[in-house]
C-alpha positions as CSV (number, residue, x, y, z in Angstrom):
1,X,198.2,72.3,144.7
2,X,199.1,74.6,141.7
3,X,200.9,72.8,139.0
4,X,202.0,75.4,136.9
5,X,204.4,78.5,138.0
6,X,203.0,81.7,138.6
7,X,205.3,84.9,137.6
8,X,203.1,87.5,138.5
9,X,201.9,88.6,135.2
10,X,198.4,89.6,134.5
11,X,195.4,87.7,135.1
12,X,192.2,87.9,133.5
13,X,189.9,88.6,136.7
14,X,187.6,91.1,135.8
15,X,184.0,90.1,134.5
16,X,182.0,86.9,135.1
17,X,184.0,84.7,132.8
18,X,187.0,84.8,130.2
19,X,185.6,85.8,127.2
20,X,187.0,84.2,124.1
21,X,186.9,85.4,120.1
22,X,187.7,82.8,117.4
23,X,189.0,83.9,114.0
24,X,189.0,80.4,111.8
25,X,191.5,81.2,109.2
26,X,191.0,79.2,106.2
27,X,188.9,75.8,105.5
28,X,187.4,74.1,108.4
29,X,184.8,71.4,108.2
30,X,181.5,71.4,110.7
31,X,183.1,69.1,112.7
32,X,186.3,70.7,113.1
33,X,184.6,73.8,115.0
34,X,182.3,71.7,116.3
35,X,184.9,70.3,118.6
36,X,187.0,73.5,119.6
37,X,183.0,75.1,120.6
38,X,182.1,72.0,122.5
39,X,185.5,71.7,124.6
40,X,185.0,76.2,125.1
41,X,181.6,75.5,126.2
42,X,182.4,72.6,128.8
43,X,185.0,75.4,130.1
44,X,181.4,77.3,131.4
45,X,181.0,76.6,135.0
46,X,177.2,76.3,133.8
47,X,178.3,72.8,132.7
48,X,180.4,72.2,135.9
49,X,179.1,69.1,138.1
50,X,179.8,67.5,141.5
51,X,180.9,64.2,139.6
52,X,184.4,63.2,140.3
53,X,185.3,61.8,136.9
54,X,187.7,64.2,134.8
55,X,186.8,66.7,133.1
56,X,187.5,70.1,131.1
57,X,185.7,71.8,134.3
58,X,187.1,70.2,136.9
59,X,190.7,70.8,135.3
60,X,189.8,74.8,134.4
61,X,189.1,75.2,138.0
62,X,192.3,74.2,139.2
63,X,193.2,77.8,137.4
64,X,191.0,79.9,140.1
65,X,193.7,79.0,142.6
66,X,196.3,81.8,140.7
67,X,195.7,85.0,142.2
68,X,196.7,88.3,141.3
69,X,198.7,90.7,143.3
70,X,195.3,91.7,145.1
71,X,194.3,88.4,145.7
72,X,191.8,88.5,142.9
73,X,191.3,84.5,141.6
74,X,191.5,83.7,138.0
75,X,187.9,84.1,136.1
76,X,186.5,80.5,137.4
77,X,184.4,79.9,133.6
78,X,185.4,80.6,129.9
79,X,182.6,82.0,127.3
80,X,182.7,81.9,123.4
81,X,181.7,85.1,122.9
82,X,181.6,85.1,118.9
83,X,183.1,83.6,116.1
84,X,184.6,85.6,112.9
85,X,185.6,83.3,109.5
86,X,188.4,83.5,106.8
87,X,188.0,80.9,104.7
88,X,189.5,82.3,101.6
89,X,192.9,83.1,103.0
90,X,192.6,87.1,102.9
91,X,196.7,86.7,104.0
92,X,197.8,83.4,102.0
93,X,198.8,80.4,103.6
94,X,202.4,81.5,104.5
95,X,201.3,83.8,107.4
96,X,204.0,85.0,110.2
97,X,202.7,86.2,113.7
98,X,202.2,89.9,112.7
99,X,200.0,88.8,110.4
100,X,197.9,86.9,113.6
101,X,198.1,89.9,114.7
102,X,196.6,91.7,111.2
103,X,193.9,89.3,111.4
104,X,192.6,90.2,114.6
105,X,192.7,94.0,114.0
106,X,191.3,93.8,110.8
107,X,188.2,91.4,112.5
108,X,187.8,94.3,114.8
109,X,187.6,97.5,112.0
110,X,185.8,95.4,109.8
111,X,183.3,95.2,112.7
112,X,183.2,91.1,112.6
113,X,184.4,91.3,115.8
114,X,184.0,93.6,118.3
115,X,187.5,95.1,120.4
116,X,187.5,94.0,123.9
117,X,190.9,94.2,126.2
118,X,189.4,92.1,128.6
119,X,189.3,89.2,126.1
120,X,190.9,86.5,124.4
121,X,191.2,86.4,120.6
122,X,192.3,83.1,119.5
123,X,192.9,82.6,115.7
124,X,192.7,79.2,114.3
125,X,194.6,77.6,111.3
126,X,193.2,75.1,109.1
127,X,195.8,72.6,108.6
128,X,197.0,73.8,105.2
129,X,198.4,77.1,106.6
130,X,201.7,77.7,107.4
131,X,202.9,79.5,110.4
132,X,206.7,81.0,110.0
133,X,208.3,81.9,113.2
C-alpha cells in the first residue's frame, strides 16, 4: 500500500534512474560523504536483492507505486551522478534559500556541474552553516 499522499505533482519518470547532484557546502570529513554516497548508492536497483531483511532498496521501491497522470511509475533506482565542493564558504555561513539556489546556478556556469532538468541537486551543509528561513 502507498504510505504517503499523492497530489498529483510531477514525478521524475523519464530516464533509467533519478539522477542526483551533490554540492557539499563547507567542511566535510571523508567519512561524512562517505555515508550520504553509500546510502545514494544502495538507492541503485544494481544493489537491490531478493532478501527480505530491510533495506534502503527495498524501501525506495515502495516509491515506483506513485504514478503519474499517464500511468508512468516513479524512476525504480537513484544515481549519484557527480559531486561539486565548497569548502571555503563562497556565501558565508549565514546562507538563506536563495542563496541554495545561488549555489546551484553558480555550480552549473562555473561548469562544476553540469544543468540537467531531469535531475536532482541536493546541496549539503556542513554542520557549522546556518540556514535562515
Amino acid at each position: 500500500p502507498l504510505i504517503l499522499q499523492y497530489h498529483n505533482g510531477p514525478l521524475l519518470t523519464e530516464g533509467h534512474a533519478i539522477g542526483v547532484y551533490i554540492i557539499w557546502y563547507g567542511k566535510f570529513s571523508p567519512a561524512q560523504r562517505s555515508i550520504v554516497t553509500d546510502y545514494l548508492a544502495s538507492l541503485q536497483s544494481t544493489h537491490a536483492s531478493n532478501n527480505t531483511a530491510p533495506s534502503a532498496m527495498n524501501w525506495w521501491k515502495i516509491m515506483t507505486g506513485y504514478k503519474d497522470k499517464f500511468g508512468t511509475s516513479v524512476l525504480g533506482s537513484v544515481q549519484l551522478l557527480q559531486q561539486a565542493y565548497d569548502g571555503k564558504y563562497s556565501l558565508g555561513k549565514n546562507i538563506n534559500r536563495t542563496d541554495i539556489e545561488a549555489l546551484v546556478n553558480t555550480a552549473i556556469h562555473l561548469k562544476s556541474l553540469p544543468y540537467n532538468p531531469q535531475a536532482l541537486y541536493l546541496v549539503l551543509t556542513a554542520d557549522d552553516v546556518f540556514l535562515e528561513r
